[in-house]
C-alpha positions in Angstrom: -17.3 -9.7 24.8 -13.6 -10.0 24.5 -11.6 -7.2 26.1 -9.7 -5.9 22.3 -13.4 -6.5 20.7 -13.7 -3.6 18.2 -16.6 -3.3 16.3 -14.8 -1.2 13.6 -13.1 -4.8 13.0 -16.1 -7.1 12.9 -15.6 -8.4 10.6 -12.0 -7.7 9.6 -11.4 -6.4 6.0 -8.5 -6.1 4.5 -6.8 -4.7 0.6 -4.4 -8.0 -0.5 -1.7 -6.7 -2.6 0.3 -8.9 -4.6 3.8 -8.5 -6.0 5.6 -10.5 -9.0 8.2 -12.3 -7.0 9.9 -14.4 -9.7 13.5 -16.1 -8.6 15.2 -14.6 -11.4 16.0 -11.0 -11.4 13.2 -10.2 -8.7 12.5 -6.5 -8.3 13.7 -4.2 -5.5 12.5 -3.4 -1.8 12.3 0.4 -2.7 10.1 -0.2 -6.0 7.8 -2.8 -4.3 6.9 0.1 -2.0 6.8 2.4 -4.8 4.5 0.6 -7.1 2.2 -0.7 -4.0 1.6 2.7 -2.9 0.6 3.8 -6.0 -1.6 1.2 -6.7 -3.5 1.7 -3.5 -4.3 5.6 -4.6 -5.0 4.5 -8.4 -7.8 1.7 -7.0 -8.8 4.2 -4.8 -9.2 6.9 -7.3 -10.8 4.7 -10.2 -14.4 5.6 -11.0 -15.2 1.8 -10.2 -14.5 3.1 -6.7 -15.4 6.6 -7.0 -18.5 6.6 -9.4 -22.2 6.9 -7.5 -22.7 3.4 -9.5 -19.3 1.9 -9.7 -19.0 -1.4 -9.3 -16.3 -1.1 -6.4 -17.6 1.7 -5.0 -19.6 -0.3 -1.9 -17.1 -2.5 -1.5 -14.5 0.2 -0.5 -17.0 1.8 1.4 -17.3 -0.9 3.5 -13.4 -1.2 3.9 -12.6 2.3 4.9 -15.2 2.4 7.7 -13.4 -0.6 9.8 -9.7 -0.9 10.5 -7.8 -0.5 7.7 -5.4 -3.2 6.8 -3.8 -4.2 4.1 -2.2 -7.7 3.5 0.8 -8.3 1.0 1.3 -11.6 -1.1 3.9 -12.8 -3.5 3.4 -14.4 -6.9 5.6 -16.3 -9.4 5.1 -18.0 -12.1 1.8 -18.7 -13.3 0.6 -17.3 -10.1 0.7 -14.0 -11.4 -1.3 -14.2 -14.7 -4.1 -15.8 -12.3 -4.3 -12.8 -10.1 -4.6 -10.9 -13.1 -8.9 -11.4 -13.3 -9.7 -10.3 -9.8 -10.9 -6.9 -9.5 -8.1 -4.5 -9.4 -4.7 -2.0 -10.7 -1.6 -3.4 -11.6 0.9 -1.0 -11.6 4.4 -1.5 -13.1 7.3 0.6 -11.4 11.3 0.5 -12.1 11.6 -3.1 -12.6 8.3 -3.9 -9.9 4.9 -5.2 -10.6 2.2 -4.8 -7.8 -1.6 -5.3 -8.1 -4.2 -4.1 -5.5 -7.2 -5.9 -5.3 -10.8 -4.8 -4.6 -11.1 -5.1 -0.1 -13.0 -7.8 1.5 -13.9 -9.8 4.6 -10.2 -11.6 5.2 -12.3 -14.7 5.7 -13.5 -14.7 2.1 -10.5 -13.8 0.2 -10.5 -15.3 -3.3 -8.8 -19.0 -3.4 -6.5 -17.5 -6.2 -5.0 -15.1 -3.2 -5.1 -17.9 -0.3 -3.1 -19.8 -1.7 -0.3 -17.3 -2.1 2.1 -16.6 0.5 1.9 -13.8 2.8 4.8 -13.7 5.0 8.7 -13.7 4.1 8.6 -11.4 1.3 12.0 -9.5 2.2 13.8 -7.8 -1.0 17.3 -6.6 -1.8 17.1 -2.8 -1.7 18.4 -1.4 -5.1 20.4 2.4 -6.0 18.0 4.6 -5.1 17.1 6.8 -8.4 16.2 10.3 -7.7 12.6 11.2 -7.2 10.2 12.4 -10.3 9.0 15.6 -11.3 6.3 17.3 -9.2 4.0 16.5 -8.2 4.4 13.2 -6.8 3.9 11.6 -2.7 7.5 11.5 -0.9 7.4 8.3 1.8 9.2 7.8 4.5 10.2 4.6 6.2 11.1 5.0 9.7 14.3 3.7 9.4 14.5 2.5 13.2 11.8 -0.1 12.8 13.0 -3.4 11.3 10.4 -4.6 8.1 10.5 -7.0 5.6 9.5 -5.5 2.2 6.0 -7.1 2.5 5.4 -5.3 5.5 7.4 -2.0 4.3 5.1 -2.1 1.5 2.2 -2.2 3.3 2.8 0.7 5.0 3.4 3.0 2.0 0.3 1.8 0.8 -1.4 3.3 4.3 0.5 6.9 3.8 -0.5 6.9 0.3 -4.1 6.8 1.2 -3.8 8.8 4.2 -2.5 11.5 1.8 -5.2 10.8 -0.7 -8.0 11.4 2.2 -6.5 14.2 3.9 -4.1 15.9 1.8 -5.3 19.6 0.5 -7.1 19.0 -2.0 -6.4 20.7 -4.7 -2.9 19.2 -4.3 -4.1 15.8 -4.1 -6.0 16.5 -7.5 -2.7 17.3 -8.8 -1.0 14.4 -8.1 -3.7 11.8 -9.0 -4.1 13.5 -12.6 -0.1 13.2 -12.8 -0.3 9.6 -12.2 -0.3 9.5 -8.0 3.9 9.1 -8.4 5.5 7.7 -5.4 9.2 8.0 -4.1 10.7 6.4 -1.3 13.0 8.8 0.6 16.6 7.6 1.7 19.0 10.8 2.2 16.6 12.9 4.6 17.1 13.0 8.6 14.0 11.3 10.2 13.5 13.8 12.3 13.0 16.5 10.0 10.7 14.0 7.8 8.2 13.3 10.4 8.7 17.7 11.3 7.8 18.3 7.6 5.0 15.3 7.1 1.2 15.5 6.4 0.2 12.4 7.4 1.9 9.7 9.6 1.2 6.0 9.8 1.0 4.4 12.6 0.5 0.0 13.3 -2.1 -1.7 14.6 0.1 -4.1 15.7 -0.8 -7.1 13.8 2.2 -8.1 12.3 6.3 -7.6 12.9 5.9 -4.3 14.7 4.4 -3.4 18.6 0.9 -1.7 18.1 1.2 2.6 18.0 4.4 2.1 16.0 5.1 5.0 13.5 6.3 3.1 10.6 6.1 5.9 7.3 5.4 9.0 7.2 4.1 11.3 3.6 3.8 14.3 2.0 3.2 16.0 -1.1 5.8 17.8 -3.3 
């Protein structure tokens, strides 16, 4: 047995987001990890995942008792209406379009996903606009850790769903029947961020970052 073996990873699953990438007038780091984060909560939430029959329901199950990863693509082009008939939310956010698909084994993700790209996705950041009414999920990006916006948006999409599983709950209800609004924080000190936080996320390593890296941190407001 290998050394790493971990038989919460065996086999690896993973959530594949994908984000409209098109060369023309492409959409901003901050709304990327925005819209991904709250299409995580919304596939989460949907009674296809929630419902004692739902469709989706096993399926995320399954996901959320290994290692949970998630795995960003781009699309352009006609790339994007394909994805569109796999199981799962597209959410459209200031100028961003992300879908989050229905988690599977990573060696039996859907050819119309493998064939899109998974690494060097790394966005302009855009004027950040100021953050929506209450309630919505404030993010942090640890802004000592170097990510490209696939990666960044990854992350939001874990401190999203840490907040949907261990939030209060009557707070979380809030927030998921106001939409499950995200905003990416810019103007507050790190250190009070992670002080003030619910949940923090921290890497397993796999990609860009040294494993037990705190890469976002959440909370509700």
């Amino acid at each position: 047995m290998r050394p790493d073996y971990d038989p919460l990873d065996d086999p690896p699953w993973a959530m594949q987001l994908v984000v409209r990438a098109e060369k023309t007038d492409p959409p901003g780091h901050g709304a990327v990890c925005e819209a991904a984060a709250t299409a995580v909560v919304r596939l989460l939430t949907d009674p296809r995942a929630t419902g004692p029959d739902g469709e989706w329901r096993e399926a995320v199950h399954a996901w959320e008792s290994r290692r949970i990863r998630k795995v960003t693509r781009r699309a352009r082009g006609v790339r994007w209406p394909e994805v569109q008939a796999l199981p799962g939310i597209t959410v459209e956010h200031d100028g961003a379009q992300v879908r989050a698909f229905v988690p599977g084994p990573v060696s039996e993700v859907p050819p119309e996903l493998a064939k899109l790209q998974v690494a060097g996705l790394d966005l302009a950041e855009a004027e950040p606009k100021p953050p929506p009414g209450s309630p919505y999920a404030a993010i942090t990006l640890n802004p000592d850790v170097a990510m490209t916006t696939g990666k960044a948006a990854a992350q939001c999409g874990h401190a999203a769903q840490l907040l949907l599983r261990q939030g209060r709950r009557k707070d979380v209800k809030a927030w998921i029947e106001a939409g499950a609004r995200v905003h990416l924080t810019h103007d507050v000190p790190w250190s009070r961020c992670v002080r003030d936080a619910t949940v923090a996320v921290r890497d397993g390593g796999f990609t860009e970052v040294p494993p037990g890296t705190m890469t976002a941190i959440a909370r509700l407001l």
